[in-house]
C-alpha positions, 0 to 999 in steps of 0.5 A: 288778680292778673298773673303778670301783677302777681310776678310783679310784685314777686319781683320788686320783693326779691329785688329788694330783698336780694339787695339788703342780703348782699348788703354792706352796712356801714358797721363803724357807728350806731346812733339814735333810733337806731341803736335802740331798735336794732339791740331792742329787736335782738334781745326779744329775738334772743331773750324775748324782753325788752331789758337792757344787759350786757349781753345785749351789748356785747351780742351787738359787737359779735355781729361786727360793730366796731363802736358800742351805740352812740344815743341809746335811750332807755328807760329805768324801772323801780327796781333799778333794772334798764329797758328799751325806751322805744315802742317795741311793735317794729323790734318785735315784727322784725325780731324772727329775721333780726334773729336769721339775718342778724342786723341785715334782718331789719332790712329784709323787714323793710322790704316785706313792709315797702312792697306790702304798701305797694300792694294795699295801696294797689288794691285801693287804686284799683277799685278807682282805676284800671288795674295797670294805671293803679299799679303804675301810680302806686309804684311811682307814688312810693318810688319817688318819696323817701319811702324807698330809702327807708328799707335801708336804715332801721327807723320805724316810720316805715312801720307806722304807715303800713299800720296805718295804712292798714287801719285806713284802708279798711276803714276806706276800702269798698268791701261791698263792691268786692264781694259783689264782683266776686259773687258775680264772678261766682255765679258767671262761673256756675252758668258758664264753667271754663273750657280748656283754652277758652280766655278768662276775664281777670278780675282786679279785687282783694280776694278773686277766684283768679288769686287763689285757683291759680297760685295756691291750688284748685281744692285749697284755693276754694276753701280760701274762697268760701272763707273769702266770701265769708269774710268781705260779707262781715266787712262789708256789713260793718266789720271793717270799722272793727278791724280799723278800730284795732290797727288804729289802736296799735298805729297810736302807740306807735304813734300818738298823734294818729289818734286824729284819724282814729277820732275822725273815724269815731265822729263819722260813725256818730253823724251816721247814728251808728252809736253801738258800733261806735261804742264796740269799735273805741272799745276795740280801739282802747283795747289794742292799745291797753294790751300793747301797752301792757306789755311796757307796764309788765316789764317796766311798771309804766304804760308808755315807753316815753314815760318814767326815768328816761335816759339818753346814754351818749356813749355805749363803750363803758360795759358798766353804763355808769351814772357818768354817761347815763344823762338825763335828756329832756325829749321835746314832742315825744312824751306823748304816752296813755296818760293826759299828764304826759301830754300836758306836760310836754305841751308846758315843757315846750322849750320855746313856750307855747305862745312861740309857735304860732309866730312861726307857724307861717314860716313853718308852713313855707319849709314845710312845702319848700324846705331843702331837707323838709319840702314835701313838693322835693321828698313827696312830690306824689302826695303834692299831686293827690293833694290837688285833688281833694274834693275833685268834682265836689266830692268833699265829704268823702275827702274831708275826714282824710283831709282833716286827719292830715291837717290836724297830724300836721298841725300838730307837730308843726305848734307841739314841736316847731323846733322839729317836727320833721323827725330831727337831724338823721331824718332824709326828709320829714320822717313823720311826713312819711309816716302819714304818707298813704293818707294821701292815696285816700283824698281822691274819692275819683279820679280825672280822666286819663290825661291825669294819669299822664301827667301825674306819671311824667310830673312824677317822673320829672321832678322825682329824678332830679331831686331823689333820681340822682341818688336811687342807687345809692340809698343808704349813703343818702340816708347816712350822709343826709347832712351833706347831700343838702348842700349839693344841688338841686338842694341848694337851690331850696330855702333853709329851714331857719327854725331847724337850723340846729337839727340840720347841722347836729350830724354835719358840725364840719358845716357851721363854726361860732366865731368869736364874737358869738356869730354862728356861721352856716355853709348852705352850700358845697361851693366853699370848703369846709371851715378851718382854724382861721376860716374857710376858702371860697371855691374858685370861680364860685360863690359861697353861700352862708347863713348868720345867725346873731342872739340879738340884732346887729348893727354893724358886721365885719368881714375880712376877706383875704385873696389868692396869687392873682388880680381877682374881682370879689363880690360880699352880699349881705342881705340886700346890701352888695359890696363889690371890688377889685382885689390885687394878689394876695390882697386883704381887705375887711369890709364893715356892713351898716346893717342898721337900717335892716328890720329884723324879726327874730326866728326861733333863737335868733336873727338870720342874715344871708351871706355871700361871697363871690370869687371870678378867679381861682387858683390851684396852690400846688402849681401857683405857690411855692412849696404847697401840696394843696390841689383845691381849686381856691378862689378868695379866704373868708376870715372870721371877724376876730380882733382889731382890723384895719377897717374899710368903711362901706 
């Protein structure tokens, strides 16, 4: 490996890991995931269980939390006691820094796992590219995904794909060619020995004699080659199927659905008639996966985290977690455990009934590609790019178990959860996307030339900045404020995702209102504030967008629209009916909508009906009306449709 790449990545670790040091997390509230694997990594790192006390609690407010953790989910054994809900593998990697860092540990963890996917997925490129093309594609490819914005919250997902990622690459990865490269290496070296000054050819592999002889020591750095050599012979004499077998098994108790890959991987080995590796490597596969999970069955006699007496506590400030605030909650595409019956289970507990998804499967597909918080071309736009090339020149067998892999992970979520299958309302994009992400690396068995490698860095680059661009110096607001940034633009300008409208707006309540005549209203936008008691003012000069969304087809809609202090021309769209008309000052009209005619399907819990309102003027009240301090800039009031009104047929 070339030294610069080595100070390369020296680079983007210390970058990173400086970063979060001398980070200030946001301590005034702790939700969801969250909380439960910052307190579960802390009671491994300082009482090495994963059992909830009160200890655990009160160590959270002497690392300066103002609040106690807001959804904390746990789980209670037979004997009363409360654990940790959560798979424990991220809590327990990132225990020894949680333990010197406290919660900024979790963020130093991330670091270590970001560049540490940067560099595996490097490796891999490099046998298919030139080392500087493989290192700048694997640098934009994670720059620009939502991967980066992860190492400052404390959310598994990163995780999970540097498992995988693992469990891939040595289930992918070309140890034969590495280890012949080496032995030539090797032997060049014995023919020809080095003289002082004379250049050196780098070699781009796993394990090259530049590696070692050069960042850790002649004498070590040989032993570590002879090890070297040993080891690239068993992997490449089938001991990679072994060691994938075990990251697979740990990737599925993290994350179930990934068994798709691991059975992919299992099926190949049997069309190439490799029946006792096959037979070694699901048993090495089962074996990870019983010990991780033994670990849940000794403290709370259940094997799976996401089985058993679950509870969801809304509110951590009562020290005695009392039965009160200690609910039951029905957690809809995780109960996925060891056992069939929790999957079965899960499957017939879908709240929309299994005969629902596929009706919604199509629009699903669509948010999925183009969504405004799911879009895979907006928040991994470099995997879009790798899709394209999937069975390049008609390389499709070597693609097709990875494609498959994707399309079933995907699939699964998108029929198993249709409601969510993003990762739910604190999610900056499709977290389970994520979690899959280097999978995409693995659909080009080759790569075009190198006019590919231009455009996929200038395609990258381009639409990377204007989606994420904006907000790569301030990623943890982003993953934080999540719910406001898709109003802002370039968001704005992408669909809604109507199946998901309840999770989207969970963490963002300011932004829907339910009038009272049981219409839910959603602003999609930041051109209209944000409601009040009466309604809520459109932006002057601007036009405010909203869904509504109705339990039954409507007939008729009404709408009141109430204007400023001066002549101002309004125009009110619903659907692709267009109401438009000149308003004098503070003039108030209600317009009626004929929606009789419209053909409506439902979509998940109800009918949707875009809606907008339109203001050409505006007005500031503090300068235009007497004795108002207001400084908004306003252009015309959208009341909600309560009471008797005067009514203007149109």
């Amino acid at each position: 490996m070339k030294k610069i790449y080595f100070w390369f990545f020296i680079g983007i670790l210390s970058f990173l890991i400086l970063s979060t040091l001398f980070l200030s997390p946001n301590k005034i509230g702790l939700y969801g995931d969250e909380a439960t694997y910052l307190m579960q990594a802390q009671s491994l790192a300082y009482d090495f269980d994963l059992r909830y006390t009160e200890t655990d609690l009160r160590r959270l407010f002497m690392d300066g939390w103002q609040t106690g953790p807001q959804g904390l989910f746990l789980v209670r054994n037979d004997r009363g006691e409360l654990f940790y809900a959560k798979p424990y593998l991220y809590a327990a990697a990132a225990a020894p820094l949680v333990r010197i860092f406290e919660s900024k540990g979790f963020f130093v963890f991330n670091s270590l796992i970001l560049v540490s996917l940067l560099f595996i997925s490097f490796l891999y490129l490099a046998q298919k590219l030139e080392g500087t093309s493989a290192l700048a594609v694997a640098f934009l490819y994670y720059l620009f995904s939502t991967a980066y914005f992860f190492v400052f919250a404390i959310y598994t997902d990163l995780f999970i794909a540097l498992i995988f990622l693992l469990a891939l690459f040595f289930w992918r990865y070309d140890f034969s060619r590495s280890l012949a490269e080496m032995r030539k290496e090797e032997a060049n070296v014995k023919k020809s020995p080095m003289r002082r000054g004379a250049p050196r050819r780098m070699k781009i592999g796993l394990f090259s004699r530049e590696t070692f002889s050069r960042a850790i020591g002649l004498k070590i750095g040989s032993k570590m080659r002879d090890f070297s050599l040993s080891f690239l012979a068993f992997l490449s004499q089938g001991g990679n199927y072994l060691v994938a077998s075990i990251f697979f098994g740990l990737s599925i108790y993290q994350k179930p659905p990934l068994a798709a890959f691991a059975g992919l991987m299992l099926l190949e080995m049997l069309f190439r008639r490799k029946l006792k590796a096959t037979f070694v490597c699901s048993f090495l596969l089962v074996t990870a996966l019983f010990l991780t999970s033994s670990v849940n069955f000794y403290q709370t006699g259940r094997w799976s985290p996401y089985s058993g007496d679950r509870m969801y506590v809304r509110s951590g400030q009562d020290l005695a977690l009392t039965e009160e605030n200690l609910q039951q909650e029905e957690l809809q595409g995780v109960r996925t455990g060891v056992s069939i019956e929790g999957i079965a289970g899960q499957i017939a507990g879908n709240p929309l009934g299994w005969g629902s998804s596929p009706r919604i499967l199509l629009p699903n597909l669509y948010y999925f590609l183009l969504g405004r918080q799911t879009g895979l071309l907006i928040y991994t736009f470099p995997a879009f790019l790798f899709l394209l090339l999937l069975g390049y020149k008609g390389n499709w067998k070597k693609s097709m178990l990875i494609g498959g892999g994707i399309l079933a992970y995907v699939f699964f979520y998108l029929l198993y959860t249709p409601n969510n299958y993003y990762g739910g309302a604190t999610s900056f994009g499709n977290r389970y996307l994520l979690q899959i992400l280097p999978a995409f690396l693995f659909l080009a068995s080759e790569f075009p030339p190198r006019r590919f490698l231009y455009s996929f860095g200038i395609l990258t680059a381009l639409v990377g900045s204007l989606s994420l661009g904006p907000y790569l110096l301030s990623p943890q607001g982003v993953i934080y404020d999540h719910s406001r940034i898709i109003l802002k633009r370039p968001f704005a300008y992408l669909p809604v995702e109507l199946t998901q409208l309840d999770n989207l707006y969970n963490d963002y309540p300011q932004a829907r209102v339910r009038t009272a005549e049981g219409l839910d209203l959603f602003q999609t936008d930041e051109d209209s504030f944000l409601w009040e008691e009466e309604g809520a003012w459109i932006k002057g000069r601007s036009r405010g967008d909203f869904i509504v969304r109705a339990e039954s087809p409507l007939n008729s809609l009404r709408l009141k629209i109430g204007n400023g202090p001066m002549a101002n021309q309004v125009t009110v769209q619903l659907d692709t009916i267009k109401y438009s008309d000149r308003f004098e000052p503070h003039e108030v009209k209600v317009i009626n909508f004929d929606l009789s005619r419209l053909r409506k399907e439902a979509i998940m819990v109800g009918y949707h009906y875009r809606l907008s309102v339109s203001s050409r003027e505006g007005f500031v009240p503090l300068l235009d009306l007497t004795g108002s301090q207001d400084t908004r800039y306003l252009g015309v009031f959208l009341f909600f449709p309560q009471g008797d009104y005067p009514q203007e047929e149109y």
